[in-house]
N, C-alpha and C positions, 0 to 999 in steps of 0.2 A: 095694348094693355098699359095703363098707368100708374105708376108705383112714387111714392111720396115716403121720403125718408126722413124722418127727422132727426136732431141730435140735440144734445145743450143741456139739458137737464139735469136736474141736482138737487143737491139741498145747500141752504144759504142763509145766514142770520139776517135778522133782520134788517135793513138797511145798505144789504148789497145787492151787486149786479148777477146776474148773467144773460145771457146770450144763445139764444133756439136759433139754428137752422134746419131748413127743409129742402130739400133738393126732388124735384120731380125729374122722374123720366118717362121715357115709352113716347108712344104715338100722341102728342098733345096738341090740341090744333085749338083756334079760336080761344085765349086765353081773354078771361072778362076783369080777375080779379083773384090774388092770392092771398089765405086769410090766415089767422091763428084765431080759434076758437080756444076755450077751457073747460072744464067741468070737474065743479068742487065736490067733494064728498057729500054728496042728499042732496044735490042742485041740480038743474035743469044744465046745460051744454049752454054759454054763454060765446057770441061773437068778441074778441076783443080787439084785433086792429084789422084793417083789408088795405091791401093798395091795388090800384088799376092799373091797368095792361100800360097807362100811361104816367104812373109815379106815381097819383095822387092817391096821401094816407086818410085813413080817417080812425077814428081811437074810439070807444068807450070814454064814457067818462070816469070812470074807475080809475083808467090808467092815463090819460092825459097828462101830459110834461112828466110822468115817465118813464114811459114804453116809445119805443123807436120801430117801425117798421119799413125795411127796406128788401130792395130785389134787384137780385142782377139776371136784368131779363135776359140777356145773350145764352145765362147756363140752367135757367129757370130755377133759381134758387131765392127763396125770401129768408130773410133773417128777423127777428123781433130780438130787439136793446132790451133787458129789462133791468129801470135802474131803482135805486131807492123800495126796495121789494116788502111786502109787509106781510103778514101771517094771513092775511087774507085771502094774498095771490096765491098761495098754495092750491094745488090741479094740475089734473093733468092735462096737459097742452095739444091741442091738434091742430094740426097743416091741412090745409083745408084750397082744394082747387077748382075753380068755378070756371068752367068755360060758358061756349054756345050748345054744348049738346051733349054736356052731363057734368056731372059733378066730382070729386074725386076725396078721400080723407086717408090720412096719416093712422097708423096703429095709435101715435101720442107718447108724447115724454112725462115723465113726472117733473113738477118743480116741488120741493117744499122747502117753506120760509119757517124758519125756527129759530128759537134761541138754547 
């Protein structure tokens, strides 16, 4: 069984940081790609960064220069940078893990951007 924990979440004015991590455990085998999706109050679940089993990020264009995503694959944990944040990116955030023979999600953190 596979369990995906996340942390970081908060609330933050506009114009600052914080910082999600996820830590997966359990039996996980063939990793493809670990993600952070979001989903805004009345919105569809949106993809926002992925990086692959072999570093490479790829972003939204939303969050381009940014959002940072990185992963220490040794303890299977991904982290998302989020810097310059706007009332936009307010949602809640999910850890999201893609292997070869299933998929896995996060309960989700809240971020909210406020002033």
């Amino acid at each position: 069984q596979v369990q995906l924990a996340e942390s970081g979440g908060g609330s933050v004015q506009p114009g600052g940081s914080l910082r999600l991590s996820c830590a997966a455990s359990g039996s996980i085998f063939g990793i493809k790609t670990m993600d952070w999706y979001r989903q805004a109050p009345g919105k569809e679940r949106e993809l926002v960064a992925t990086i692959t089993i072999g570093g490479s990020p790829n972003y939204a264009d939303s969050v381009k220069g940014r959002f940072i995503i990185s992963r220490d694959g040794a303890k299977n944990v991904v982290h998302l940078q989020m810097n310059s944040l706007k009332p936009e990116d307010t949602a809640v955030y999910y850890c999201h893990l893609n292997t070869y023979g299933a998929t896995h999600w996060g309960k989700g953190t809240l971020v909210t951007v406020s002033s």
